[in-house]
VOGU-3710 file (C-alpha; in Angstrom, 3 decimals, decimal comma):
1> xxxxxxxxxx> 0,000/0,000/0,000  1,548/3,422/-0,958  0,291/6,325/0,746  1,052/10,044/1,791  -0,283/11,819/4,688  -0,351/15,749/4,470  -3,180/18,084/5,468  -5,831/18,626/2,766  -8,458/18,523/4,783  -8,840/21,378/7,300
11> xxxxxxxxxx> -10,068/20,068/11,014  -12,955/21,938/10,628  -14,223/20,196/7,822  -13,036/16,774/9,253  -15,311/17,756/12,323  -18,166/18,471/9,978  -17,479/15,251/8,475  -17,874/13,059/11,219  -20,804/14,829/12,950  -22,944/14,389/10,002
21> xxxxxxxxxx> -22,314/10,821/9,716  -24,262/8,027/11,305  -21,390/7,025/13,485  -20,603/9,694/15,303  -23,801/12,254/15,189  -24,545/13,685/18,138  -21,016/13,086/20,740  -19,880/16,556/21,915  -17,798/18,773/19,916  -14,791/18,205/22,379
31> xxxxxxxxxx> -14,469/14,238/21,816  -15,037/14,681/18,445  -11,862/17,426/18,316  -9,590/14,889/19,847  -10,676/12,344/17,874  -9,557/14,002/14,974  -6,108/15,439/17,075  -5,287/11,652/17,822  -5,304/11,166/14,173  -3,799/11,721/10,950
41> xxxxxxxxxx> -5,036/12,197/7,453  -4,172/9,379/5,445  -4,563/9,843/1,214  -4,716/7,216/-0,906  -5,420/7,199/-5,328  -7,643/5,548/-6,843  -7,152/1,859/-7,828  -4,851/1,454/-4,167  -5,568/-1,306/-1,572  -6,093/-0,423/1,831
51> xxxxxxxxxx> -5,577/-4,128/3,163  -6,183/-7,332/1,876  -6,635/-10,544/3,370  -3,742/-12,111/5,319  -2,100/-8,815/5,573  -1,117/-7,969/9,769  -2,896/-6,019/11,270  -1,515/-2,065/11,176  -2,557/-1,575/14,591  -4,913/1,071/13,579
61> xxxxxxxxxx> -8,583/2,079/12,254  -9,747/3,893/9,420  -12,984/6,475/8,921  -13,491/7,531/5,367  -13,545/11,303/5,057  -13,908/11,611/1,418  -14,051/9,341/-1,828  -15,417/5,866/-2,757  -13,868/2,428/-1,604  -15,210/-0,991/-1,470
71> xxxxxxxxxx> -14,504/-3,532/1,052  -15,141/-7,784/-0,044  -15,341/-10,172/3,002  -14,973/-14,010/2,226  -18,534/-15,610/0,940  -18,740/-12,600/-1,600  -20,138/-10,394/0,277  -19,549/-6,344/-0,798  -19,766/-3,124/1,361  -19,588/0,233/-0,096
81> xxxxxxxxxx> -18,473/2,201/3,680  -20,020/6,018/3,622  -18,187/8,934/4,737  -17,675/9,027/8,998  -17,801/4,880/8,472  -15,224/2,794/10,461  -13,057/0,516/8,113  -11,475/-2,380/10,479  -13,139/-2,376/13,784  -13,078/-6,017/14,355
91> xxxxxxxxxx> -9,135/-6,252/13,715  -9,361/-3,186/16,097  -11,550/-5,689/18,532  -9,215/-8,712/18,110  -5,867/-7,306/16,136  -6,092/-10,561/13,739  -4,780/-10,522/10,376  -6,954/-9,005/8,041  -9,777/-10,930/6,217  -11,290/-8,929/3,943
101> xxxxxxxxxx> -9,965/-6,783/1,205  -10,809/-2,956/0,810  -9,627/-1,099/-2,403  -10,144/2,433/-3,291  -12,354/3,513/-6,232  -11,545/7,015/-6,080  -9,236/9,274/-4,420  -9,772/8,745/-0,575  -9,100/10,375/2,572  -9,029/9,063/5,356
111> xxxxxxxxxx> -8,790/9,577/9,216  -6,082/7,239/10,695  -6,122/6,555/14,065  -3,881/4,361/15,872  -5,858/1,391/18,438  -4,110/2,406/21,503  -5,394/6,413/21,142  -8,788/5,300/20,140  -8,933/2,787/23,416  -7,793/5,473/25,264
121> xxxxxxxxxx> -10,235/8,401/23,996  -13,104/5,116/24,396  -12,348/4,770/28,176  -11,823/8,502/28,716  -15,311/9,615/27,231  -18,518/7,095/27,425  -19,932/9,112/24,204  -17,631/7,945/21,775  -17,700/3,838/23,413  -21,369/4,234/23,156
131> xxxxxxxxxx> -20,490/5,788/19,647  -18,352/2,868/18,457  -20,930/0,006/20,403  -23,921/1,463/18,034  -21,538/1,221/14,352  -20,848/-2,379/16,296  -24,390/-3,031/16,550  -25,696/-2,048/13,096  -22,351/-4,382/11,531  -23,800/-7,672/13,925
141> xxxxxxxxxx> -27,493/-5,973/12,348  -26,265/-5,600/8,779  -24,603/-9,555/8,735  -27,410/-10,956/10,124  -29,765/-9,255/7,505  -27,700/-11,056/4,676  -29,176/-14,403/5,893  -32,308/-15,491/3,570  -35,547/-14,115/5,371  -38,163/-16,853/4,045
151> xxxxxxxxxx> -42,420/-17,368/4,667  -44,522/-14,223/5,948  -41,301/-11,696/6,608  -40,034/-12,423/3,167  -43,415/-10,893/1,829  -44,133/-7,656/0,348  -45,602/-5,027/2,067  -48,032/-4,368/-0,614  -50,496/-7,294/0,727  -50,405/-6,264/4,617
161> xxxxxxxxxx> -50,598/-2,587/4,219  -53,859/-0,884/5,374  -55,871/0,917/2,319  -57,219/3,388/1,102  -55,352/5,961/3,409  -57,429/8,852/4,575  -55,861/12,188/3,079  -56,450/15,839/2,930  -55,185/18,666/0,927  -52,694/20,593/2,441
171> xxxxxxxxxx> -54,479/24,121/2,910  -56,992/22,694/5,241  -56,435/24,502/8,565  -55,513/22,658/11,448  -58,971/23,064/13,285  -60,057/21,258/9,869  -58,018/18,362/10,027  -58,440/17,921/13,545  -62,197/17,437/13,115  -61,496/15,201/10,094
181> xxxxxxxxxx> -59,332/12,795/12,480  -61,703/13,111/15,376  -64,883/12,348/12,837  -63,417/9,652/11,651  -61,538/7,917/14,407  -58,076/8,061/12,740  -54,989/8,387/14,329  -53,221/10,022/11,679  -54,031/11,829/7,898  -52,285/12,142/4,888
191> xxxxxxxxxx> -51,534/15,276/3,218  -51,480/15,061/-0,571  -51,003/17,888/-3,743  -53,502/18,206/-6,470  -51,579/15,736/-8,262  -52,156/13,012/-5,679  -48,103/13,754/-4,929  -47,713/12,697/-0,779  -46,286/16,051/0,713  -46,260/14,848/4,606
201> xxxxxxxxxx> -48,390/13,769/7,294  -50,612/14,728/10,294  -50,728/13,254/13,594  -52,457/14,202/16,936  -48,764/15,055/18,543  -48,029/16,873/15,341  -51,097/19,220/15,650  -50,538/19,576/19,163  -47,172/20,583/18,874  -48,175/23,132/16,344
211> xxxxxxxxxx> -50,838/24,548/18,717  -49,232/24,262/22,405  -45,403/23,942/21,324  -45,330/26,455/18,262  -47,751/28,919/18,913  -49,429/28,208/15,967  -53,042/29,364/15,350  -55,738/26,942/15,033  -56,518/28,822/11,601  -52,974/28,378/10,262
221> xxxxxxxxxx> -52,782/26,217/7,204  -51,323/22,338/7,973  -48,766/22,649/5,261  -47,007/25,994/7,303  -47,671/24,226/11,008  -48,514/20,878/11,418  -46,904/18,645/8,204  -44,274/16,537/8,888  -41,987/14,141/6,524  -42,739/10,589/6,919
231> xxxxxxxxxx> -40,452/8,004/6,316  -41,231/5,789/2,965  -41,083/2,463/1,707  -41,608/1,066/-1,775  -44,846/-1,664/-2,467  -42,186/-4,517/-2,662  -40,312/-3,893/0,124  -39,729/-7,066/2,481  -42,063/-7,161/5,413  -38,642/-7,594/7,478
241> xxxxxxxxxx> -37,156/-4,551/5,958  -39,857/-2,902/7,122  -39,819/-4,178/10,306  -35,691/-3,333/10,599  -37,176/0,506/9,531  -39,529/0,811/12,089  -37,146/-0,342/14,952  -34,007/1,602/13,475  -35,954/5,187/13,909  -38,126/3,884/16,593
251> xxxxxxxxxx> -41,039/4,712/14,555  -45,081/4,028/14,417  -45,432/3,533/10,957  -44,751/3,816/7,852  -46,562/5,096/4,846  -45,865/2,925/1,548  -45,339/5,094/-1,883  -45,510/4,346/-5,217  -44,220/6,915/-7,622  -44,591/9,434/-5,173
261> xxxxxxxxxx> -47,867/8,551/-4,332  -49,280/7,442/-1,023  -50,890/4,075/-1,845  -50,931/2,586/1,965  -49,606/2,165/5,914  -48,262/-0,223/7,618  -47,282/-0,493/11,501  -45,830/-3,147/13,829  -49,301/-4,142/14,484  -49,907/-4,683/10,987
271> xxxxxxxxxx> -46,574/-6,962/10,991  -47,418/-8,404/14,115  -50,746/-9,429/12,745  -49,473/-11,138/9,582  -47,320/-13,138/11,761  -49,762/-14,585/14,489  -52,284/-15,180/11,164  -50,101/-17,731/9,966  -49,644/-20,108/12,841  -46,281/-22,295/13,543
281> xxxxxxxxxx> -46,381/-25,816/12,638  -48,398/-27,165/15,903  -50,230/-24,180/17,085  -53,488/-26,215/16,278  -52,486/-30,071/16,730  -50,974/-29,779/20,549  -54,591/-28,300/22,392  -56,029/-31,673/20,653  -53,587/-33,988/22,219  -55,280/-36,739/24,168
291> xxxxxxxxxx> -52,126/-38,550/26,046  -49,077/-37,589/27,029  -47,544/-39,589/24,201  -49,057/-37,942/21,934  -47,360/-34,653/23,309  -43,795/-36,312/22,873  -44,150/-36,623/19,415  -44,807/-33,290/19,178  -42,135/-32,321/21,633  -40,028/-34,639/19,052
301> xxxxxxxxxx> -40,796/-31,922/16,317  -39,687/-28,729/18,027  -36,344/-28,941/15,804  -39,348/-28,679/12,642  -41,138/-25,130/14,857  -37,650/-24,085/15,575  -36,485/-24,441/11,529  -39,743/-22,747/10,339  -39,325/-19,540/13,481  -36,265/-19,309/12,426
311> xxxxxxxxxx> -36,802/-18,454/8,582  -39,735/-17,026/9,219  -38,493/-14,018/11,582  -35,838/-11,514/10,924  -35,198/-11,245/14,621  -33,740/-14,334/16,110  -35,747/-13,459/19,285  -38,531/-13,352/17,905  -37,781/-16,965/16,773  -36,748/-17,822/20,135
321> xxxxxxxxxx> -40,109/-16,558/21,636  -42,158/-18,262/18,978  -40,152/-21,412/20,114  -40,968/-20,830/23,728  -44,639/-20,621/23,355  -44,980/-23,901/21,420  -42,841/-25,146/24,474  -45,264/-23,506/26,611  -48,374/-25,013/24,725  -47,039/-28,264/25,380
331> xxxxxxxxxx> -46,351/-27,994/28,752  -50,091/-26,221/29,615  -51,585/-29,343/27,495  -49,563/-31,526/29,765  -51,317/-29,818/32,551  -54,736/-29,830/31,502  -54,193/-33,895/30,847  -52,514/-34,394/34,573  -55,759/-32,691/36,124  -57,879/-34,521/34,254
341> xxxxxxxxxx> -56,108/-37,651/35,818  -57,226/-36,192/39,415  -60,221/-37,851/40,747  -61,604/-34,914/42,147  -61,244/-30,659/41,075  -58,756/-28,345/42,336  -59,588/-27,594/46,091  -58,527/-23,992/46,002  -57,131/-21,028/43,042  -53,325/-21,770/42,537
351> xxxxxxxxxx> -51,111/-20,837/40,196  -48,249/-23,021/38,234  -45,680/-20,774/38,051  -42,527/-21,361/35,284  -39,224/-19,928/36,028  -36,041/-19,429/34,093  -35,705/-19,371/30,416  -39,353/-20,283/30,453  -40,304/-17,115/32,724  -38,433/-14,886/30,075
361> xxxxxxxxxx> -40,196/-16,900/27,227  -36,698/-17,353/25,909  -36,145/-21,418/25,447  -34,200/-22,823/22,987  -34,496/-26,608/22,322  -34,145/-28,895/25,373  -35,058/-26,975/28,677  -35,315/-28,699/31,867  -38,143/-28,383/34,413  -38,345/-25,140/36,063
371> xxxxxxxxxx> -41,222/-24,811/37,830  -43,191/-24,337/41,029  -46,465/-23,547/42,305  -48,055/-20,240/44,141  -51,432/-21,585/46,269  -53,857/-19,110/47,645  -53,750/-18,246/51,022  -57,179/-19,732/51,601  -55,938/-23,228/50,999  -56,663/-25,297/53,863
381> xxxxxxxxxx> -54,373/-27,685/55,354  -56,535/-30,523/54,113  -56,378/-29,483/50,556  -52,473/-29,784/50,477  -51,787/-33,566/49,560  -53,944/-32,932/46,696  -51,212/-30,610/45,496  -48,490/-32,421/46,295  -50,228/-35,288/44,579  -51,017/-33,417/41,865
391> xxxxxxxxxx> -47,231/-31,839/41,751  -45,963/-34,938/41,715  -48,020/-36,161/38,869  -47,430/-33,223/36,651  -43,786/-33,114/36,901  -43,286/-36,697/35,961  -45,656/-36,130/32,775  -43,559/-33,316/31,808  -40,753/-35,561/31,834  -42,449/-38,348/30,029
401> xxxxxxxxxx> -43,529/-35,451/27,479  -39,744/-34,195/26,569  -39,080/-32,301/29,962  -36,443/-33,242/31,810  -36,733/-33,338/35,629  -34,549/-30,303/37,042  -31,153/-31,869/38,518  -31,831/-28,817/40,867  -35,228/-29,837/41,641  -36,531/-26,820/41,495
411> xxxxxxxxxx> -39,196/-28,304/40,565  -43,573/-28,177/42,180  -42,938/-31,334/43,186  -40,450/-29,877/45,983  -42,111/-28,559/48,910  -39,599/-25,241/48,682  -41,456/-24,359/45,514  -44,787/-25,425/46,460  -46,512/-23,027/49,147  -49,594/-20,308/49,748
421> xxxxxxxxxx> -48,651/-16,936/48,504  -48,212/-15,432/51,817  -45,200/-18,125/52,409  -43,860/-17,594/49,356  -44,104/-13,430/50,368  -42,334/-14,612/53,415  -39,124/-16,822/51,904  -38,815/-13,989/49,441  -39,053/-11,185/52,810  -36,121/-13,485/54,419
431> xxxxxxxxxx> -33,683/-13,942/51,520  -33,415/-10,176/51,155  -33,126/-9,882/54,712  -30,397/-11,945/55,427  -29,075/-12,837/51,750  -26,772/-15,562/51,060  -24,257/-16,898/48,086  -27,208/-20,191/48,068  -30,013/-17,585/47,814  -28,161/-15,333/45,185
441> xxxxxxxxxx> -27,961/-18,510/42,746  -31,842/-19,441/43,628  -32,893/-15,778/42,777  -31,361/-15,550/39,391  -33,484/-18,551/38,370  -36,418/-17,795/40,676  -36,710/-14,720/39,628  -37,444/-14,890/35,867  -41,145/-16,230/37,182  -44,586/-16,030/35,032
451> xxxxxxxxxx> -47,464/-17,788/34,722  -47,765/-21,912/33,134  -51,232/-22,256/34,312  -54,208/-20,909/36,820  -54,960/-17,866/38,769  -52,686/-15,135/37,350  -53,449/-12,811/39,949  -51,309/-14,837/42,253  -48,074/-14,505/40,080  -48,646/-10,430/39,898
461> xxxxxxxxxx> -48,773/-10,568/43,267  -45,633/-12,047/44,352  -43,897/-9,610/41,499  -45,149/-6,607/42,817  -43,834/-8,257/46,136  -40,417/-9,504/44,789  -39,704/-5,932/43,255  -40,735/-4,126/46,511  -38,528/-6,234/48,589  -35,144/-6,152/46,310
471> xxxxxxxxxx> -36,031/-2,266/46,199  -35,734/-2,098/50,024  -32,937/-4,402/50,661  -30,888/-4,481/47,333  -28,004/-6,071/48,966  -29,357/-9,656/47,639  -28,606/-7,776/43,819  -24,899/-7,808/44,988  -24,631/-10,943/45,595  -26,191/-11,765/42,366
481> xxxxxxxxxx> -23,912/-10,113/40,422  -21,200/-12,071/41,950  -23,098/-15,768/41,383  -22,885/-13,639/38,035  -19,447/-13,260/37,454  -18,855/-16,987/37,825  -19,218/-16,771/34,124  -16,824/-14,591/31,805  -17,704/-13,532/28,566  -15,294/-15,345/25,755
491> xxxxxxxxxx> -12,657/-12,812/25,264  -9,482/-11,946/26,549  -7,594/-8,413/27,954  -6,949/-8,096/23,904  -10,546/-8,460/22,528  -9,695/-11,645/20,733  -12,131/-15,293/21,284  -11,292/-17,064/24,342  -12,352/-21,258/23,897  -12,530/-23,460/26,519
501> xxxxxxxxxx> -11,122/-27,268/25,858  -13,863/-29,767/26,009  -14,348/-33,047/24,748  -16,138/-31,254/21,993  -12,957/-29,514/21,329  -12,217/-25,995/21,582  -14,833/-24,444/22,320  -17,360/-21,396/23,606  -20,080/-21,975/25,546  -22,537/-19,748/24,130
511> xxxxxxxxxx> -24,574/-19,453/27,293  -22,551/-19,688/30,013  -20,367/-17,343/28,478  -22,324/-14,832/26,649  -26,533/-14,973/27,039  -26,800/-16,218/30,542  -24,461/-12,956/31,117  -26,646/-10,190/29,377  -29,912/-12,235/30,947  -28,307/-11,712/34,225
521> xxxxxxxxxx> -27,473/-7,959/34,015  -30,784/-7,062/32,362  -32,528/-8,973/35,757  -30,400/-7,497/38,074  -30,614/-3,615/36,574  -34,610/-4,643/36,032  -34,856/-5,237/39,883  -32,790/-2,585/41,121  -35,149/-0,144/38,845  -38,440/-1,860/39,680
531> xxxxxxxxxx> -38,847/-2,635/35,967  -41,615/-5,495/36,751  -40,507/-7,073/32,357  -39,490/-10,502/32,019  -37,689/-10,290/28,636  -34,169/-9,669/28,084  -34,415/-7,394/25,264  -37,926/-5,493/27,317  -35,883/-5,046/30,429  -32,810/-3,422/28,552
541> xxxxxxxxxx> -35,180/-1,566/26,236  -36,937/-0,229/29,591  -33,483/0,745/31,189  -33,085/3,130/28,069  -36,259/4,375/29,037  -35,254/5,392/32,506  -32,171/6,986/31,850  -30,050/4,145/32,943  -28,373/3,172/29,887  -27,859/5,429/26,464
551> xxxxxxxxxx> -29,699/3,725/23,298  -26,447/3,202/21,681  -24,824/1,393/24,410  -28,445/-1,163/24,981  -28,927/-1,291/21,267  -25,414/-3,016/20,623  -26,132/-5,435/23,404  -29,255/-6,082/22,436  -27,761/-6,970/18,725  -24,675/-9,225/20,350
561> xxxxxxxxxx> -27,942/-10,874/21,966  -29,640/-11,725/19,128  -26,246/-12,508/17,685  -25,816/-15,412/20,127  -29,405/-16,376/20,185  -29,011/-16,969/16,172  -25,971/-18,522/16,619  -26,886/-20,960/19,133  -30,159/-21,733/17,275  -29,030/-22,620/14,758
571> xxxxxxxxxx> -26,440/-24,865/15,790  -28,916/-26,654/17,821  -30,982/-26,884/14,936  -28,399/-28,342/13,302  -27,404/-30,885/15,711  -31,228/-32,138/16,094  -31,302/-32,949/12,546  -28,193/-35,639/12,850  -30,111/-36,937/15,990  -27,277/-35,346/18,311
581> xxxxxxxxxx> -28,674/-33,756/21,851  -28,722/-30,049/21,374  -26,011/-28,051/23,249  -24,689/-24,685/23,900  -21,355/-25,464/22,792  -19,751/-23,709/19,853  -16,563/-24,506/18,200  -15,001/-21,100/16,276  -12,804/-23,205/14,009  -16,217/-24,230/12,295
591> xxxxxxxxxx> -17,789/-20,802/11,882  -17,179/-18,597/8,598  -14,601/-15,710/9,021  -17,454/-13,420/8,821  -19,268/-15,577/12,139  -16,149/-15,603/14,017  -16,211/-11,357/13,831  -19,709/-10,930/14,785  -19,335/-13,260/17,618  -16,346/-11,970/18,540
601> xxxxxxxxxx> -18,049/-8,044/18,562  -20,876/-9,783/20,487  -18,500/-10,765/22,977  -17,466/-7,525/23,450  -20,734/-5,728/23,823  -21,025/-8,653/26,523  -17,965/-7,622/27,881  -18,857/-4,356/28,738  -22,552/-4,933/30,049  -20,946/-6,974/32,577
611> xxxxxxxxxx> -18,104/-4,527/33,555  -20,934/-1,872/33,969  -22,944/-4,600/36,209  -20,154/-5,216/38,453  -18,553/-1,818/38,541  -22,761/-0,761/39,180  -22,760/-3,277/42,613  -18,849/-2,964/43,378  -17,798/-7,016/42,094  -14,509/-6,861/41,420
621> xx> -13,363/-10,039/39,940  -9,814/-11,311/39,685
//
């Protein structure tokens, strides 16, 4: 590579550069100054190759300033980086040899700054991390998209839009189009030229901000106060593009054009719709089961629901949680078969409480039994072998149906998890009390508790109770983080993949080491905040929400979440079609180049979750 460095680009412009680009908008003037002091303006011709694969690493990063360049990865796949873009950030995570090959088109400028200024402006000002975690996140979004999207989400938009679209001209006043959307019930009006051209549209916050905000007279014309610029897609756009849009600029909706004309709408209720009105595989066949047998063979097909989720959602969670409630399905039919074995009805409201993976409504493959049972207080003493008959029954069917008794036996069976609400109020009253390293590791399974079957009142109950109690006495979160940090992500002081040697070979163990770690942090910071979500990616979300994270920093985690989750998916997908018991162990070796990078920037946004955890509750770990 031949290159010069001299300064044709004036700081200023650099500055102007870099806050206009996706990367970096919005950090303070000041980071974004040393940024650019730390660096040097590097100027390569056209036809020149940055890198190409198998050359060292240069022990720097690049952002384009001006010009064109292209950058292959192995498997063919082509990026065309935009000015303020970051060229080599996971050789900046891991300092590997390069693997993917990034030629100039034009005459290019670029900012060159060397790794160990950029770590150092990173840990001096939380902007730019957060900066450099949300380019992470949209790279781990960007791979991920390149995977075939197949079934409902591979649809156009054109056939679940909602039309015609209610529209107006745009010198109605604002009084005028208020009425309109009032008359009609309609949360929103489209604002169109004589030519049928779309020009914006009106929402109730847009008017309101016009009238209360502004200043703006209720008289005033739409097009001068209340008009705003939606975002657009095209008829054929992929329902998952779509989807990716609204989540990307946290939007509603979004109105569909053709030829500059406003032909429809569609929302994440509209997407959400077209997904539950094509059910999974058993949705319909596992409420008819009449034995328990019956339910294994449909336990036995969970591989076939998993398969189908997973090319059917763009969102690996959203896989995962389509998974979980077929799991879920089962179970409740498993249930509804071990009462009807009971010679006589219940004897009092209870509720059959799942915990875990199963709480979250995030299981993958081949959970175990988590489980207990909340009765009401009004049980009488003479009612309880029923339950403990009943218990019993229902956790071996669960096992005959796929469900493998908990080696923890945390399970309804066991007394410790079978009690009124008002001793279940009172365990939960001593373990925050007087908290322990035994009731630190029960709590972090415990915890994650919703409702199998019955009275759902119960189960709200003990949350509100749970959440009140951890609120008053958060030292039991402490010692959570530290059952925790038993588990390290997998990656080293450098940034580079850290195995483990197994049997299996070397390997990572995608849970222990990276989901278990993020579902951990997000319960911990949930229950410190009183955030009352089960979900991994709700309770992070609802930290944003509170202040208690920035969206950059929750949105890369979230994305090295769904990262893993895909990962691990599908190689348990993989192994139940060879007839080999699904794991959580992956070995890097047999990933493609471009796998190995976005697990190893998952690991990373790991990393720093659980440095944030521990550094939040004062775990220092050596």
């Amino acid at each position: 590579m031949s290159v010069h460095t001299q300064a044709i680009i004036e700081a200023r412009e650099i500055h102007d550069i870099l806050a206009a680009s996706s990367v970096f908008r919005g950090l303070p003037e000041v980071v974004i100054n040393e940024l650019i002091q730390s660096g040097e303006v590097t100027t390569l011709g056209p036809e020149m190759d940055l890198f190409r694969p198998g050359d060292a690493y240069q022990g720097r990063i690049y952002v384009l300033l001006r010009g064109a360049l292209i950058q292959r990865y192995p498997g063919g796949h082509v990026s065309r980086p935009q000015p303020g873009h970051i060229i080599g950030l996971a050789n900046y995570l891991d300092h590997a040899d390069y693997s993917s090959h990034v030629r100039t088109i034009t005459r290019c400028e670029l900012l060159t700054v060397h790794t160990d200024k950029l770590q150092a402006a990173e840990d001096k000002h939380p902007e730019l991390f957060n900066a450099v975690q949300g380019f992470i996140a949209k790279k781990l979004r960007a791979q991920r998209s390149e995977r075939g999207i197949t079934g409902v989400l591979a649809q156009p938009v054109s056939l679940f839009m909602k039309t015609p679209l209610a529209s107006c001209n745009p010198h109605i006043s604002i009084r005028e189009a208020f009425k309109i959307m009032d008359g009609q019930h309609i949360g929103s009006l489209v604002v169109k030229d004589q030519n049928e051209q779309l020009i914006g549209v009106l929402t109730y916050h847009g008017l309101a901000k016009a009238v209360f905000v502004q200043g703006s007279s209720t008289d005033e014309s739409v097009s001068k106060a209340a008009c705003e610029k939606p975002k657009t897609v095209s008829p054929d756009t992929p329902l998952w593009r779509v989807e990716n849009k609204l989540k990307q600029y946290g939007l509603k909706y979004l109105i569909v054009c053709e030829n500059g004309q406003a032909i429809g709408m569609v929302s994440q209720t509209d997407i959400l719709r077209a997904l539950t009105s094509h059910p999974g595989l058993l949705t319909n066949q596992i409420p008819e089961a009449k034995t328990i047998e019956e339910l294994r063979k449909h336990y036995n097909r969970l591989d076939q629901v998993a398969t189908e989720a997973r090319e059917g959602h763009h969102r690996p969670s959203a896989a995962v949680r389509v998974l979980s409630e077929t799991h879920l399905a089962i179970q409740r039919r498993v249930i509804e078969l071990t009462l009807q074995e009971m010679s006589d009805a219940a004897p009092s409201a209870y509720a059959i409480l799942i915990m875990g993976s199963g709480g979250r409504r995030e299981m993958l493959l081949n959970p175990d039994q988590d489980n207990g049972i909340i009765l009401a207080d009004e049980t009488p003493d003479d009612a309880l072998p029923w339950f403990e008959e009943f218990c019993k029954r229902m956790n071996e069917n669960l096992d005959r149906a796929g469900y493998i008794l908990c080696p923890g036996d945390i399970m309804a069976r066991n007394t410790m998890y079978r009690k009124r609400l008002a001793d279940w109020k009172k365990q939960i009253d001593q373990i925050t009390n007087r908290p322990n390293e035994k009731a630190a590791r029960w709590s972090n399974v415990v915890f994650d508790f919703g409702t199998l079957y019955g009275d759902e009142t119960l189960t709200s109950s003990l949350r509100r109770h749970v959440l009140k109690a951890v609120q008053e006495k958060p030292q039991l979160l402490h010692l959570m983080t530290e059952h925790d940090a038993e588990g390290k992500p997998a990656i080293d002081f450098f940034n580079r993949l850290r195995t483990t040697h197994s049997k299996q070979g070397n390997i990572v163990d995608i849970k222990r080491n990276g989901l278990r770690i993020i579902a951990d942090a997000a319960r911990i910071f949930a229950l410190q905040s009183g955030i009352a979500a089960r979900s991994t990616p709700d309770r992070l979300n609802a930290l944003v929400h509170l202040g208690k994270f920035s969206s950059d920093f929750v949105t890369a985690v979230i994305e090295a979440y769904e990262e893993l989750l895909d990962l691990l998916l599908e190689h348990q997908i993989e192994q139940a079609k060879v007839h080999i018991e699904p794991d959580k162990f992956i070995d890097p070796k047999q990933l493609t180049d471009q796998g190995r990078n976005a697990l190893q920037m998952a690991m990373r946004s790991v990393k720093r979750l659980q440095d944030s955890l521990q550094k939040e509750f004062g775990t220092e770990i050596f």
